[in-house]
N, C-alpha and C positions, 0 to 999 in steps of 0.2 A: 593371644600369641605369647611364645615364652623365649625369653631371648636370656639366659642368666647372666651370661658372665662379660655382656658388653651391653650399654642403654643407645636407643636410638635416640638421646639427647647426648650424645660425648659428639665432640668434633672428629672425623672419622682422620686418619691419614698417623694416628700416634696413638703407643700401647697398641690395646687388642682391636682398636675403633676402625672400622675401615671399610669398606663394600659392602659390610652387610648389615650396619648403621644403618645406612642410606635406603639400602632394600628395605628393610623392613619401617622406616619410618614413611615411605610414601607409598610402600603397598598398600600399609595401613588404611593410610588417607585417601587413597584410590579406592580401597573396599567401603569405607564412610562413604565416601561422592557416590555411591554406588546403591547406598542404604544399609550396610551392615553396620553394626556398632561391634568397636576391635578396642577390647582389653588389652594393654600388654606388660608384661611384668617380667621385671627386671632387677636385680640385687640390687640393695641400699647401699652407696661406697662412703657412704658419710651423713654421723647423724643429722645435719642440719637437713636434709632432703626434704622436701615433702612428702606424706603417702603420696601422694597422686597429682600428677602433672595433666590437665587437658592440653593436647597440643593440635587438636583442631576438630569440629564438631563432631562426636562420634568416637573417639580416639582419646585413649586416655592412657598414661603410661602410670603403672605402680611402681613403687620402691618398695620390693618383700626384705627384711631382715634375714640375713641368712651368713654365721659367719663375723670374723670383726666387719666394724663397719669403716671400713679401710679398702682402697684398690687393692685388688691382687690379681697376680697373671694367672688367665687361663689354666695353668695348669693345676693348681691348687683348687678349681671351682670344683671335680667329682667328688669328695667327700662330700660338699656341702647339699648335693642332687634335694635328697632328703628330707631337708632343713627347711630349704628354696620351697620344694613342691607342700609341703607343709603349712607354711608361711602362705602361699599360694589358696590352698584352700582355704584357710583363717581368714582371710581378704576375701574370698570370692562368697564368704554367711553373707555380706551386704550387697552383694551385686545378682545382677540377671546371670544363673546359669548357662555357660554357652551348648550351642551345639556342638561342636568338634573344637579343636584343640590342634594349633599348629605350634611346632617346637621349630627355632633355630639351631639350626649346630648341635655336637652331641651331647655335652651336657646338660642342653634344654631341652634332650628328647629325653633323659632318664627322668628328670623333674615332671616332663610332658606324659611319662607311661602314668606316672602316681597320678599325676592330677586326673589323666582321663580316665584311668579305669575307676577312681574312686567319683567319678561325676556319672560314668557310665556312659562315654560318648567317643568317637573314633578321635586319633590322633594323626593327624598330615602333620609328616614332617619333611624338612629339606636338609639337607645335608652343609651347602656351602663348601666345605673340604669335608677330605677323606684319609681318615691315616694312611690305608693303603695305597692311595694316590699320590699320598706326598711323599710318599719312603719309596717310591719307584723313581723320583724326581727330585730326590735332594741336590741341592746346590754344596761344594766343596764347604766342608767344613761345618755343616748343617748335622744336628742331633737327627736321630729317626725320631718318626714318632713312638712313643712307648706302646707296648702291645695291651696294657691293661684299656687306653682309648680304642684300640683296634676289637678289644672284646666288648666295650658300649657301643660302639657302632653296631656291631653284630646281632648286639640283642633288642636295638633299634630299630633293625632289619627283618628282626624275626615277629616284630610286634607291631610295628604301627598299622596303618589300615591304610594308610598311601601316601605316594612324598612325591614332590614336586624336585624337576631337576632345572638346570638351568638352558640344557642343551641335551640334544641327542646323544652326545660323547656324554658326559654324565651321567645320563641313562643306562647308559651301555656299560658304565664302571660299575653304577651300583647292582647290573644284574651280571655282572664278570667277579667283581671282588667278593660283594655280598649277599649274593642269593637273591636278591628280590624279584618276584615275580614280574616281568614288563608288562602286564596286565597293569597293576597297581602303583605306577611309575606316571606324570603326568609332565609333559615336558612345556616349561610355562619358559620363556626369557624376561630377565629383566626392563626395567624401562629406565626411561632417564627425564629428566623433569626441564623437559623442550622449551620453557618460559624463560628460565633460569641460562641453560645453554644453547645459544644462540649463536650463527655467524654474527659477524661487524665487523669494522674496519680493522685492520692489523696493526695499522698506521697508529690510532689510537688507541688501541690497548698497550703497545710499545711504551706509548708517552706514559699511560696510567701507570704501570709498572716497573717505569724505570730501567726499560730492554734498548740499549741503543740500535737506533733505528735500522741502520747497514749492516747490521748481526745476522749469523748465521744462530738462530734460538732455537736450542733443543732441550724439552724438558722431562721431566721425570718427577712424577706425581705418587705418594704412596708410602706406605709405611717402611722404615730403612729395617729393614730386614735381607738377609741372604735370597729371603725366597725368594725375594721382589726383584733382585738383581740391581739396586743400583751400584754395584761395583762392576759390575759387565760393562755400564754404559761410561762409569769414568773411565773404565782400561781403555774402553773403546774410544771415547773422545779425545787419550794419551796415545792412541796411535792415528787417529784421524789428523791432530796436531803436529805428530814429525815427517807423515806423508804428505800434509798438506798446509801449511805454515803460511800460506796466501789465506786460508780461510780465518773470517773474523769470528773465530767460535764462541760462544756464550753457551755454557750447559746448565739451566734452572733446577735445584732438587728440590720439591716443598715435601717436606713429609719429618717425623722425627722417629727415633729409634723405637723399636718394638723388640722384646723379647732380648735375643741375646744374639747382637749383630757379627759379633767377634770380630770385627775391623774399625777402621777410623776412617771414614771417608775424606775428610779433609786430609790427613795422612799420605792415603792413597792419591788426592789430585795432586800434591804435593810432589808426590816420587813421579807421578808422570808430566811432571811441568807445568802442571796448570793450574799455576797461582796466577787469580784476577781470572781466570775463565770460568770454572767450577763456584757455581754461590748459593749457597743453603739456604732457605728459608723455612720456616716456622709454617703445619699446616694451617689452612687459612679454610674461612664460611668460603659457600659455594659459588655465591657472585662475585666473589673475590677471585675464587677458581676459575670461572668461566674466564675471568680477563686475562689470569696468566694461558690460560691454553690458548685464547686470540691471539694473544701477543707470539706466540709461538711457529715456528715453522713446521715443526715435527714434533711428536710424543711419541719416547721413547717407553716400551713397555718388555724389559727382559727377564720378566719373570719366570721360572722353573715349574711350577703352579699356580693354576688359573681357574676356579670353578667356572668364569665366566669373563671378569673385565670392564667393571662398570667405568672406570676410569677413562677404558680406551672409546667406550659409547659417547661420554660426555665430551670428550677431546673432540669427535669424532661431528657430534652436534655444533660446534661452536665452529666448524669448518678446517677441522685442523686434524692434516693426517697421519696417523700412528703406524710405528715403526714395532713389529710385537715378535716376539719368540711362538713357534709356530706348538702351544703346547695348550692344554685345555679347553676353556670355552672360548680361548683367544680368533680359532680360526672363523669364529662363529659372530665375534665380535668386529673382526678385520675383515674385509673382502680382501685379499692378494691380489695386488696389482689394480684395484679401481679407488677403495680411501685409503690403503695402504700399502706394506709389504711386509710379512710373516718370514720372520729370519730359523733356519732350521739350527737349532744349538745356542752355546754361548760363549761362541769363539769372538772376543773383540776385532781379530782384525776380519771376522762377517760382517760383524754388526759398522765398521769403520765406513768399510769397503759402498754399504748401502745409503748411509748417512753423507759420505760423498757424494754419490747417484744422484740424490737428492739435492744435495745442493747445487751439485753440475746441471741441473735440471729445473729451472723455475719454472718454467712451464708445467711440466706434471706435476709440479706439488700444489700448482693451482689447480687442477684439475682432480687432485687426489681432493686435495680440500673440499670443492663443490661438492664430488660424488660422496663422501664421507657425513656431508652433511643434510643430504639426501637419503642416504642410508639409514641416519638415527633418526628420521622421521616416521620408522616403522615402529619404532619401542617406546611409543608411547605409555605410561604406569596405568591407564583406564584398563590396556590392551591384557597386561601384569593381573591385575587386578581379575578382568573377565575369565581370563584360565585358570586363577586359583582360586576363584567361586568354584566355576565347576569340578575341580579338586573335592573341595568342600562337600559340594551336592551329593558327587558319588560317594565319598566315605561315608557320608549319612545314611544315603541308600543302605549301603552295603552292609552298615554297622544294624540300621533296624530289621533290615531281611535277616540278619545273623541274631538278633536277640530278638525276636517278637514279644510284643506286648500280652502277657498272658491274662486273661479277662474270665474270674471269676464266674461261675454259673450262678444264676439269681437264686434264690431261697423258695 
């Protein structure tokens, strides 16, 4: 696996770390339990690193040199494609040749064309986002994405041998924006690691967390980015406040800034009043996550794009039901109206308006909870894991029926 420009050892929710950490470190492990042994290689962001980290039997993550060896954003990874896949190969003189070659994102498909055609073997890749997805769905104040990513995608589109979507509606973008044949498109959904996220009591994750008990608790998980909308949800919680001033609101962000958020969110609860209701925290490990989503009433998710929503699965497991913007793989990720409700837009006083409902409503939010955590008992990573084997199988097929083995006549 080639992930460049984020390790599935960063803690996901700050910088570039975020949903697809997390995918790819327990697909991994999910293809291991399964009997595959999964390389995966990732930029060195600092010399003291090790080459190679095992993070569980089977699974081994490298650190290629490519570039200072310093954090840098995403954006700055495509020169380095080159460098990476290079590095890449130099590392792979001592290990077992793979069969195919899965790339994340697009930077680790360009690294992903080098390394496969010079091993000789097909390249699955996934996409995660899409430039031309996300500049149909920019958030106020949001850069586009630049067209030199929209032409790597492209030729990512015109090369690999088959790529894995997260959902039907992703499918359906990559054969709408960029040509690919739905033949060659496998639609696998993510999992979520069911051990980890779990119902329990609310009562005690409140006390763990420090969430006073008679709180209306709404959270908001994820990197502070525009895309992710957490400025939607404090407008909205600054109009929920002067509509409804009997409620005892508490609104949780864990997540830290990414990229270039162009606002101040404390600023922002500020101007809408909500100082001592609005409280930041620092992203936190997963079991630490699972409690703040117990502790919660609702998960807010007003995000603009969505490949998918691992956030809202996890929320979703622990028995707590999310409130989402009806846009990407969200609808896919929410059932409407049974764990949650899919808000069309990102008008606050929508989003108020539902966040009210809900708390006029304890009854359904018990029951959104049940059914929600009934739901992510489908996504288990085993499940992840079995449809991107078969991913796998058919590129090989397809790649040795296309290059046959040409075998010498004897002497």
């Amino acid at each position: 696996m080639i992930s460049l420009h984020t390790s599935p050892l960063e803690q996901p929710g700050a910088g570039d770390a975020g949903g697809m950490n997390v995918y790819i470190s327990h697909l991994a492990r999910a293809l291991a339990a399964d009997g595959l042994g999964v390389d995966i290689f990732t930029r060195a962001t600092d010399p003291a690193q090790p080459d190679t980290v095992a993070i569980a039997p089977g699974v081994s993550v490298h650190h290629i040199s490519a570039g200072p060896p310093r954090r840098l954003a995403k954006e700055q990874m495509p020169p380095l494609a080159d460098e990476f896949a290079e590095g890449i190969l130099d590392r792979m003189d001592g290990l077992t040749r793979p069969r195919a070659v899965h790339s994340h994102y697009w930077v680790s498909g360009l690294a992903g064309l080098r390394a496969a055609r010079e091993w000789d073997v097909p390249l699955v890749h996934t996409m995660h986002t899409m430039a031309r997805v996300k500049n149909r769905h920019l958030a106020a104040g949001d850069v586009p994405e630049p067209s030199w990513r929209e032409r790597g995608e492209q030729r990512i589109a015109e090369a690999a041998a088959r790529f894995t979507a997260n959902t039907a509606a992703e499918r359906d973008e990559l054969v709408r924006h960029y040509g690919v044949d739905e033949d060659l498109i496998d639609v696998v959904s993510p999992g979520v690691d069911l051990d980890v996220f779990r119902p329990a009591f609310r009562s005690r994750a409140r006390v763990a967390s420090g969430v006073p008990a008679a709180s209306f608790h709404v959270l908001f998980a994820g990197r502070l980015q525009r895309l992710k909308g957490p400025q939607v949800l404090v407008a909205a919680a600054g109009e929920l406040r002067r509509r409804r001033p009997d409620i005892p609101l508490v609104v949780s962000v864990i997540g830290a800034p990414s990229g270039s958020l162009g606002l101040d969110l404390d600023e922002l609860a500020r101007e809408e009043g909500l100082d001592g209701v609005v409280h930041r925290l620092p992203p936190v490990p997963a079991g630490v996550l699972a409690e703040w989503f117990r502790s919660a009433d609702v998960l807010a998710m007003p995000s603009y794009s969505e490949s998918f929503g691992l956030v809202a699965l996890e929320a979703q497991a622990c028995g707590t039901p999310v409130v989402a913007a009806r846009v990407g793989g969200l609808p896919k990720a929410v059932c409407d109206g049974r764990t949650g409700f899919l808000v069309q837009g990102h008008d606050p006083a929508d989003w108020a308006a539902v966040l009210e409902q809900l708390y006029d409503d304890p009854v359904t939010r018990v029951d959104l909870g049940r059914a929600a955590s009934m739901y992510a008992q489908r996504f288990g990573w085993d499940q992840t894991a079995e449809g991107t084997r078969a991913a796998y199988r058919r590129a090989v097929r397809a790649h040795a029926a296309a290059h046959p083995v040409v075998v010498s006549p004897s002497v």
